[in-house]
TIMI-2910 file (N, C-alpha, C, CB; in pm, 1 decimal, decimal comma, always signed):
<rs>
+----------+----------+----------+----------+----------+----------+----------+----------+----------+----------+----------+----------+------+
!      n_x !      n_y !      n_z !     ca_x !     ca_y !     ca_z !      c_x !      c_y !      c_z !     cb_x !     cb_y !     cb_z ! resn !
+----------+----------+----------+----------+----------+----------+----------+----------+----------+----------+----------+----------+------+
! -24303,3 !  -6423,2 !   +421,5 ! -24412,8 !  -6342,3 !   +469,3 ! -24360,6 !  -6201,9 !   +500,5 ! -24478,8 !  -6406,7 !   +593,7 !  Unk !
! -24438,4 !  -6115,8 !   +408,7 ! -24403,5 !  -5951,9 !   +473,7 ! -24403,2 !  -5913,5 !   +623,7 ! -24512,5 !  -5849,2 !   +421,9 !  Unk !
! -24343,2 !  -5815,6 !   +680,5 ! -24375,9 !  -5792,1 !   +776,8 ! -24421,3 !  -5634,1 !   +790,1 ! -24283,2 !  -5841,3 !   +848,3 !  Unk !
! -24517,8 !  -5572,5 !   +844,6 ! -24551,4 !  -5452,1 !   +839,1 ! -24516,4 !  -5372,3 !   +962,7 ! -24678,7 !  -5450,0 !   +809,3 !  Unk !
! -24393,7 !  -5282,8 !   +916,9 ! -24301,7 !  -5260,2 !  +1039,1 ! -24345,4 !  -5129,6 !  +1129,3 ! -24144,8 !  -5238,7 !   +984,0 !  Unk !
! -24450,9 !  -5029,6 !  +1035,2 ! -24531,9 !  -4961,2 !  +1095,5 ! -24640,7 !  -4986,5 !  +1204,7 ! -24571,4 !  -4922,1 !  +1015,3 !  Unk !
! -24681,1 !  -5144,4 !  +1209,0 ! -24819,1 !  -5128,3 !  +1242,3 ! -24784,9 !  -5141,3 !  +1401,4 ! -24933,5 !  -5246,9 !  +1167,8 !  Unk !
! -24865,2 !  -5083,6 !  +1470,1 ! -24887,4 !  -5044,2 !  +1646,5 ! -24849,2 !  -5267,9 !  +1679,3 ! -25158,1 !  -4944,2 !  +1708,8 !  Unk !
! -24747,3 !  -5258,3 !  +1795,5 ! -24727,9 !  -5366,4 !  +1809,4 ! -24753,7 !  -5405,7 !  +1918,1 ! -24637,5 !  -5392,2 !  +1779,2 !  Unk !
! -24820,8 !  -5498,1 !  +1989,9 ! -24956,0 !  -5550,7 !  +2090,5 ! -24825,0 !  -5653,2 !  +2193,2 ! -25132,2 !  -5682,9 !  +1971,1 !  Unk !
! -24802,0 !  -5625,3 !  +2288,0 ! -24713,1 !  -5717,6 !  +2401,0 ! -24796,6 !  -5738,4 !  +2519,1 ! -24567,7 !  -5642,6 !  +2457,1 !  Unk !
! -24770,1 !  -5829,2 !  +2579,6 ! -24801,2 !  -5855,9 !  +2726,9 ! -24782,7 !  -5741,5 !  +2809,6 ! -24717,9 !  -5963,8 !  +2783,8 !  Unk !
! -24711,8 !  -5661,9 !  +2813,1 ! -24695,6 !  -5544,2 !  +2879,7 ! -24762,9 !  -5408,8 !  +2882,5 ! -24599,4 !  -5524,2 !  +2857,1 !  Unk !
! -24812,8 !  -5412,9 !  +2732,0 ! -24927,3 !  -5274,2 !  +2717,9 ! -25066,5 !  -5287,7 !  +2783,5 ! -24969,1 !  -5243,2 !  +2552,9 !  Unk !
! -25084,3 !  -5444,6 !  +2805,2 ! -25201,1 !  -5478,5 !  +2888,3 ! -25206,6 !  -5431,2 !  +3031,3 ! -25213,3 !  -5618,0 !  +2891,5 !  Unk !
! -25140,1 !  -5354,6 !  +3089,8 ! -25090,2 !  -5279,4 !  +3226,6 ! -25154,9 !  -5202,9 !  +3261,8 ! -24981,4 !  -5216,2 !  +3234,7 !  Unk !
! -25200,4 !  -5171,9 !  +3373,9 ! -25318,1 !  -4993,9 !  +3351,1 ! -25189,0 !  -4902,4 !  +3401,4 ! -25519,0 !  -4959,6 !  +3507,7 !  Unk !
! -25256,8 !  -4793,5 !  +3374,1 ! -25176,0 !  -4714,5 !  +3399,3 ! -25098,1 !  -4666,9 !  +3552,4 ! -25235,7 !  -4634,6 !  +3344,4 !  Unk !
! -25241,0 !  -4737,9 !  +3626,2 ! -25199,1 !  -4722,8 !  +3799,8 ! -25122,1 !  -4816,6 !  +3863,8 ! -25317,5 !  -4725,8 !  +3893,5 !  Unk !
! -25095,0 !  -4961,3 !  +3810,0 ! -24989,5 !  -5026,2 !  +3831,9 ! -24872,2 !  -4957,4 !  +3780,8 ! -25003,6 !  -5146,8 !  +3785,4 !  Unk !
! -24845,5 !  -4908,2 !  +3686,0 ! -24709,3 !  -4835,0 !  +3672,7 ! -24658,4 !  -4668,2 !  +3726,6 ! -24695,4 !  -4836,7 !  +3525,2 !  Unk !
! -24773,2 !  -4653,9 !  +3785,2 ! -24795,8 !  -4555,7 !  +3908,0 ! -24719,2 !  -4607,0 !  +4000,4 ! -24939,8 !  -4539,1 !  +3964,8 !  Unk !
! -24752,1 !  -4738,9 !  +4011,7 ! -24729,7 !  -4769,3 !  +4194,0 ! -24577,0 !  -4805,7 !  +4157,3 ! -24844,7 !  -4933,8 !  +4295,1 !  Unk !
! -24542,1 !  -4879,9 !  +4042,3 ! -24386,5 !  -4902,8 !  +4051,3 ! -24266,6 !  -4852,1 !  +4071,3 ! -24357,7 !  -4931,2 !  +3983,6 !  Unk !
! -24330,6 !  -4660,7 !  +3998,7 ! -24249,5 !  -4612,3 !  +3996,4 ! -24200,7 !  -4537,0 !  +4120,3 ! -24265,8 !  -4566,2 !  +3906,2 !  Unk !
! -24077,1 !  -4492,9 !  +4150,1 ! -24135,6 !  -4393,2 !  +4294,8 ! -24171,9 !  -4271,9 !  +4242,2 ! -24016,4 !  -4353,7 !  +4425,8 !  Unk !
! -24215,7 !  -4193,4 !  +4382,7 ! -24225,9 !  -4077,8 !  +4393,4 ! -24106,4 !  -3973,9 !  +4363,3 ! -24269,6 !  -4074,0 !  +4502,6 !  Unk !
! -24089,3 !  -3926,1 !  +4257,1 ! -23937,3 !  -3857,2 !  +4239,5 ! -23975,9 !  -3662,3 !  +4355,0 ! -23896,6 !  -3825,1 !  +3979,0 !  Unk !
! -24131,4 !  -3655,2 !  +4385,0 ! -24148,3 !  -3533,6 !  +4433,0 ! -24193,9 !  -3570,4 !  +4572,0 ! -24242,1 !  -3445,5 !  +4349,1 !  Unk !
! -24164,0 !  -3711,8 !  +4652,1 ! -24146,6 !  -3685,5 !  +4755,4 ! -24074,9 !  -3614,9 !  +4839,3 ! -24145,9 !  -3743,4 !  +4772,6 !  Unk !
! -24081,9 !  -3623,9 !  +4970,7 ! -24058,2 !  -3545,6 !  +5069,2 ! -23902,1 !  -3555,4 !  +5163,3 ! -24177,7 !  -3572,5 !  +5146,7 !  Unk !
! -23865,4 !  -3709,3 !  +5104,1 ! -23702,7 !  -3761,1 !  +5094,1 ! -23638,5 !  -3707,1 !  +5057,0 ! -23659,4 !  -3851,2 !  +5037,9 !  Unk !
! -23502,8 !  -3683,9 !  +5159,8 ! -23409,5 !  -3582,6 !  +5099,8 ! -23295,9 !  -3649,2 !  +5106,3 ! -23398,5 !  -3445,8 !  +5165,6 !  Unk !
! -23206,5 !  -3671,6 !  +5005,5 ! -23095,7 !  -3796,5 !  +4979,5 ! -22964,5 !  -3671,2 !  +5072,1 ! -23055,2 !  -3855,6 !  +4738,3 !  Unk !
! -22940,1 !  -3714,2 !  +5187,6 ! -22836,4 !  -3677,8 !  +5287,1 ! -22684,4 !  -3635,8 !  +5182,3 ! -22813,1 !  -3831,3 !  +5407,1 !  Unk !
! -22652,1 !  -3781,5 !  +5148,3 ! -22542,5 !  -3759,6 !  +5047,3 ! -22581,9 !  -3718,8 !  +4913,0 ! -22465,7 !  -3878,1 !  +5031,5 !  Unk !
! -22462,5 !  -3624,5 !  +4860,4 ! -22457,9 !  -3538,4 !  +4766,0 ! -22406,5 !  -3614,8 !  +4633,3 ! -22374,4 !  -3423,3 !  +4812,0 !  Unk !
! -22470,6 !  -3696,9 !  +4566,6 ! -22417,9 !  -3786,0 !  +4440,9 ! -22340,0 !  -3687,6 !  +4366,9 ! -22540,5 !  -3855,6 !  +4338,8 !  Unk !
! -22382,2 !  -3566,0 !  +4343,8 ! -22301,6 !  -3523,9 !  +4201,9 ! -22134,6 !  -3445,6 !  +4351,9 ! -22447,7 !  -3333,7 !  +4044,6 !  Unk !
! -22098,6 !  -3504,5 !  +4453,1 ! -21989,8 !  -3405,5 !  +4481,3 ! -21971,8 !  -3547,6 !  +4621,7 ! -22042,1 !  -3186,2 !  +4521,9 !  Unk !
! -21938,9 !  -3660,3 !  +4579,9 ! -21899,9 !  -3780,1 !  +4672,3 ! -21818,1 !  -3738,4 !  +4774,2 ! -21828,3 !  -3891,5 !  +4603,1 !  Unk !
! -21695,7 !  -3684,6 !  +4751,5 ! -21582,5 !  -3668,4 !  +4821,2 ! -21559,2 !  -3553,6 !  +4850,1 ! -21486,8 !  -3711,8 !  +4771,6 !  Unk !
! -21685,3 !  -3437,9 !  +4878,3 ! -21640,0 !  -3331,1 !  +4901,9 ! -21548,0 !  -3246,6 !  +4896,1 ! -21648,7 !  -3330,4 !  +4953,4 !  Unk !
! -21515,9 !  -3229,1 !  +4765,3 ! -21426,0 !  -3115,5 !  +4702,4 ! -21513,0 !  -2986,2 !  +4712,4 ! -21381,9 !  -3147,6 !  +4535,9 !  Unk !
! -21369,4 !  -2894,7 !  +4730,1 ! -21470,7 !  -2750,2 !  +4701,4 ! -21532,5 !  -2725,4 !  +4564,0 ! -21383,3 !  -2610,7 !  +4721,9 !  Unk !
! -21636,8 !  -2697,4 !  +4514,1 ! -21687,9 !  -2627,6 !  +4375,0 ! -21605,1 !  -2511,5 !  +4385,1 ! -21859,8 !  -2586,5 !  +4358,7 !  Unk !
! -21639,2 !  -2447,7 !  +4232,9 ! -21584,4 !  -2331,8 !  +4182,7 ! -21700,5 !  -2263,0 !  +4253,5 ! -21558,4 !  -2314,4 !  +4015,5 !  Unk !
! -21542,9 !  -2117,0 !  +4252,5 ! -21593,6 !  -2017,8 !  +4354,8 ! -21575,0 !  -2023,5 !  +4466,8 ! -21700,7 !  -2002,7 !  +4361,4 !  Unk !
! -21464,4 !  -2038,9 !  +4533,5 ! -21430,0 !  -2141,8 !  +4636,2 ! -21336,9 !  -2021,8 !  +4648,1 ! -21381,8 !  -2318,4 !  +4608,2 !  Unk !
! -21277,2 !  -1992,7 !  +4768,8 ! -21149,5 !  -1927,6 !  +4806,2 ! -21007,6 !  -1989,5 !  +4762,5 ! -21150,6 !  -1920,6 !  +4950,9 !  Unk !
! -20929,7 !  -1943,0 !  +4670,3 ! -20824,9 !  -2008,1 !  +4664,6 ! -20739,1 !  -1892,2 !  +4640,9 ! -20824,5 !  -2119,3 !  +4570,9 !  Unk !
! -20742,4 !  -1804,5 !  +4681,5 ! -20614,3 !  -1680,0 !  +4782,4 ! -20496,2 !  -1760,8 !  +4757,4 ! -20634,7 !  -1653,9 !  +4999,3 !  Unk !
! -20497,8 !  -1833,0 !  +4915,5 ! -20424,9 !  -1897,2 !  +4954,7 ! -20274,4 !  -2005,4 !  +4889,1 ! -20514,1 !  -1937,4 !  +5002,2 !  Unk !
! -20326,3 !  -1994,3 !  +4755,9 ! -20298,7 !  -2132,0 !  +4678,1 ! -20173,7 !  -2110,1 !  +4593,0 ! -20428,8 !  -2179,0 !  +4576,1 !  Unk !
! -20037,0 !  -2127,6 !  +4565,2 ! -19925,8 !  -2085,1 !  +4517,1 ! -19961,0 !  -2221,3 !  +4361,8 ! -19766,7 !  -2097,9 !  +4653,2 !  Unk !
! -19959,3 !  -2122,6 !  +4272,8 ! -19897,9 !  -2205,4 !  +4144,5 ! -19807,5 !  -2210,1 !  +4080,4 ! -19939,3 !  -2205,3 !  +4064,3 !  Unk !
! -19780,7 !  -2365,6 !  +4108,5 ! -19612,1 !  -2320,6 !  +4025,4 ! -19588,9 !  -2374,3 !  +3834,6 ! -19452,7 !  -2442,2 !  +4140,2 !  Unk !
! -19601,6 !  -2247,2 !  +3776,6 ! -19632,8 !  -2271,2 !  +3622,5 ! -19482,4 !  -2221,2 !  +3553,6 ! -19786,4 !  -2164,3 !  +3560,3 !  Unk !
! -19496,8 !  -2264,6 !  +3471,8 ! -19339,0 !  -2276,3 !  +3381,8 ! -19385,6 !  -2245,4 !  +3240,7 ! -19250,1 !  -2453,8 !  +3381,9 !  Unk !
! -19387,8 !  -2039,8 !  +3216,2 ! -19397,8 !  -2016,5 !  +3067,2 ! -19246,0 !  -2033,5 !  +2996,3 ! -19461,1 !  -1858,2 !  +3040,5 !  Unk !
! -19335,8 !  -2102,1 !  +2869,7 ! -19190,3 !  -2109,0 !  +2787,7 ! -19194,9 !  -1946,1 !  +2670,1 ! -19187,8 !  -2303,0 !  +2666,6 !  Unk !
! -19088,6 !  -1904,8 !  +2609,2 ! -19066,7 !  -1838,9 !  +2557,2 ! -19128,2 !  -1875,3 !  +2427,8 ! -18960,3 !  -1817,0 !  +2578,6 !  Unk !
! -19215,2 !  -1821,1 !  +2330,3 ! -19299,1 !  -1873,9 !  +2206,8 ! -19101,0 !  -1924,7 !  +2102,4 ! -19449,6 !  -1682,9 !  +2107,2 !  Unk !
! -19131,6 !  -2040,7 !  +2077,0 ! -19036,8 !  -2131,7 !  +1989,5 ! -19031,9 !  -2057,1 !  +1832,9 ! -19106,8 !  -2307,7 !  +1980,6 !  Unk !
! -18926,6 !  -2055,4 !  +1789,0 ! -18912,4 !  -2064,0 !  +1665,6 ! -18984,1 !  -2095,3 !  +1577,5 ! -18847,5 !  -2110,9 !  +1649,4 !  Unk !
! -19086,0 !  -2222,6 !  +1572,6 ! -19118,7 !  -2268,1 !  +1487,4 ! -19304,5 !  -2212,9 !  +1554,7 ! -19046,5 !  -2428,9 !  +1462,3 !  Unk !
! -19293,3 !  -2127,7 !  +1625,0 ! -19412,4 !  -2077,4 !  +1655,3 ! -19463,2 !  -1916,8 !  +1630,2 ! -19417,0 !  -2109,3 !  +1782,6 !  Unk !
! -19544,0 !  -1891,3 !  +1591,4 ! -19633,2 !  -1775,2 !  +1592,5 ! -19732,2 !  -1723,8 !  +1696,5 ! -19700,5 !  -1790,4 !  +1496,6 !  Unk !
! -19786,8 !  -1614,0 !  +1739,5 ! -19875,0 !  -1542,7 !  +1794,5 ! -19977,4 !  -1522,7 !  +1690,5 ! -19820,2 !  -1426,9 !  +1849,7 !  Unk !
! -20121,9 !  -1571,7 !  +1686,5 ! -20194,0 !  -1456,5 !  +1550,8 ! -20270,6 !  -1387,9 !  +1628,4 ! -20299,8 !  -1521,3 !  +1409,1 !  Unk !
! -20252,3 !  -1284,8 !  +1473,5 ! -20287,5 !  -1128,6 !  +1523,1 ! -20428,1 !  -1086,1 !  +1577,3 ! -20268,5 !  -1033,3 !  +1402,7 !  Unk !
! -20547,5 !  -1215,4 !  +1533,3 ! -20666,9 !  -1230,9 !  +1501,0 ! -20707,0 !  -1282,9 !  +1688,7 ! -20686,3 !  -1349,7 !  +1348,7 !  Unk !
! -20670,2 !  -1399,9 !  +1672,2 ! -20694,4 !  -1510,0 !  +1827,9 ! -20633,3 !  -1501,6 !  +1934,4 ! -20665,2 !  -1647,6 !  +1820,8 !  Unk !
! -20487,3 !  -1432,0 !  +1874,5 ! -20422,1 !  -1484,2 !  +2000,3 ! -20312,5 !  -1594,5 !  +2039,1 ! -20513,4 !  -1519,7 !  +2059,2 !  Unk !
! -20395,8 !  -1659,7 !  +2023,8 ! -20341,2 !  -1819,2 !  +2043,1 ! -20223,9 !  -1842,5 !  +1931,0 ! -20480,5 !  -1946,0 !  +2012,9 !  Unk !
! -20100,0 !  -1929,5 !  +1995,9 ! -19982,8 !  -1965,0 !  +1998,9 ! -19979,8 !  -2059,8 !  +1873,3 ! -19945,6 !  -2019,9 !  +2132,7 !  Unk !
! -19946,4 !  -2067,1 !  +1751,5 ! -19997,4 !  -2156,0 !  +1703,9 ! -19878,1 !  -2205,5 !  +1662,9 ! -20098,3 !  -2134,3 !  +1622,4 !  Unk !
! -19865,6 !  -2331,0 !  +1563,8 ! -19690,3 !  -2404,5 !  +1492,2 ! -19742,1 !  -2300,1 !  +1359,7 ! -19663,0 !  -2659,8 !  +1438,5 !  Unk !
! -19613,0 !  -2309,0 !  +1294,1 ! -19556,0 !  -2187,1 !  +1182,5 ! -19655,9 !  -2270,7 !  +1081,4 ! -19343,4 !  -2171,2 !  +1130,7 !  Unk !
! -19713,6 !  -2386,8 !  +1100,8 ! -19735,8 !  -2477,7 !   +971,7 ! -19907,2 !  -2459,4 !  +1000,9 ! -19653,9 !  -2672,0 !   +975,7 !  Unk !
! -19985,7 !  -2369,4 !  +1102,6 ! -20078,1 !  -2319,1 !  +1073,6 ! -20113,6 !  -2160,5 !  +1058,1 ! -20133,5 !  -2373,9 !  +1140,4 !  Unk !
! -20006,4 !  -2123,9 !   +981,3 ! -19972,2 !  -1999,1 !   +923,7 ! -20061,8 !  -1987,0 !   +815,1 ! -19829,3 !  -1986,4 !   +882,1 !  Unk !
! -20161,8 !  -1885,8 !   +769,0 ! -20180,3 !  -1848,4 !   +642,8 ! -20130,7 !  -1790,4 !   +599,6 ! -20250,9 !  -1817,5 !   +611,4 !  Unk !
! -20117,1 !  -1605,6 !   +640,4 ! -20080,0 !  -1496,7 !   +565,4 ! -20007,1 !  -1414,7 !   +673,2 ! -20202,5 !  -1424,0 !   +492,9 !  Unk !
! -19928,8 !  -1283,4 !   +651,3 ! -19867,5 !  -1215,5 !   +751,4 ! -19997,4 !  -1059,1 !   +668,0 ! -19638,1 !  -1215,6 !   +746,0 !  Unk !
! -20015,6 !  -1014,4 !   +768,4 ! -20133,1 !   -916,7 !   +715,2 ! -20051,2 !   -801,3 !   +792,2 ! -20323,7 !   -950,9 !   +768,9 !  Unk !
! -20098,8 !   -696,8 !   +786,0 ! -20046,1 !   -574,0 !   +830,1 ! -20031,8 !   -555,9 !  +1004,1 ! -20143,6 !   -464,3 !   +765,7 !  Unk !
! -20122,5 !   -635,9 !  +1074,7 ! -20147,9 !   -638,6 !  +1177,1 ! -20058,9 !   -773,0 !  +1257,0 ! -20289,5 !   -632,4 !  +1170,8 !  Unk !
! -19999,1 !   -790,8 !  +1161,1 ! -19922,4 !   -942,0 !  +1222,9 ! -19951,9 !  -1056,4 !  +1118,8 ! -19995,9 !  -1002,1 !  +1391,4 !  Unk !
! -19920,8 !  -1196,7 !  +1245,0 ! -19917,1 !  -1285,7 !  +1140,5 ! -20089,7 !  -1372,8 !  +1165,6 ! -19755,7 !  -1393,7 !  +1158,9 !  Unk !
! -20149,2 !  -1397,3 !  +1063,7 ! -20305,3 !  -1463,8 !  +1081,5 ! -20255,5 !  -1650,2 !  +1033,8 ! -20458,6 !  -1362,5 !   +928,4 !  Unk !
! -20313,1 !  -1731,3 !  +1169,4 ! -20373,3 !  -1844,5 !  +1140,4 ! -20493,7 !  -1920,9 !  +1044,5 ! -20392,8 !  -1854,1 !  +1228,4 !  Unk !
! -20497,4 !  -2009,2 !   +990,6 ! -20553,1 !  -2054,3 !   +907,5 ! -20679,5 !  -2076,9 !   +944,7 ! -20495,6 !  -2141,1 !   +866,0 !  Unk !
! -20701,2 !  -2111,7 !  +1086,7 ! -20881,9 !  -2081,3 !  +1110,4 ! -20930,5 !  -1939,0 !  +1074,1 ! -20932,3 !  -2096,0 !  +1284,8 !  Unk !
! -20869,9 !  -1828,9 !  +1204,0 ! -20910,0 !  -1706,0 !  +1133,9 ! -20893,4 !  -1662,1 !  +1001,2 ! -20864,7 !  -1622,0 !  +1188,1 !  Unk !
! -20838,3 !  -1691,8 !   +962,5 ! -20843,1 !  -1686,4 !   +757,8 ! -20957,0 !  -1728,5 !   +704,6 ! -20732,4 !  -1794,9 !   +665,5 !  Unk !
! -21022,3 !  -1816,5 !   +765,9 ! -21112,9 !  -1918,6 !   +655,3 ! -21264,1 !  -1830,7 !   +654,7 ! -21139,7 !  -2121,2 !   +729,1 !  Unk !
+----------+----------+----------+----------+----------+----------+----------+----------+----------+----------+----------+----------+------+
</rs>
């Protein structure tokens, strides 16, 4: 037997009015105000936050041998995403494309 996968399909559940699923749902524009902050549990500072104060201790390495600067991005890349050396330096294979 075919089945006709378009046609509007009839459940126990569409028989519902619309004001019972009124009442189920809550009120998302009540007047309740959720105390705790779900999206920030543990109270960390957000960005934008004062951090003056704050010592980082970072370790630049010297660009490697087998590395390039391109002239285009910027960015540090391995010699093996080298395209071309252009007048301006050396260009990576994204900025090339």
């Amino acid at each position: 037997m075919a089945t006709d996968y378009d046609a509007p399909r009839k459940t126990e559940d569409d028989s519902e009015s619309i004001e019972a699923l009124k009442e189920r749902v809550p009120d998302k524009l009540s007047g309740s105000v959720d105390v705790e902050d779900a999206d920030n549990p543990s109270g960390f500072e957000l960005p934008g936050a004062d951090l003056s104060d704050l010592e980082l201790d970072v370790v630049v390495l010297p660009p490697q041998e087998d590395e390039f600067t391109c002239a285009n991005c910027f960015l540090v890349k391995h010699r093996s995403q080298l395209d071309h050396e252009s007048g301006d330096g050396p260009i990576c294979s994204e900025c090339a494309a």
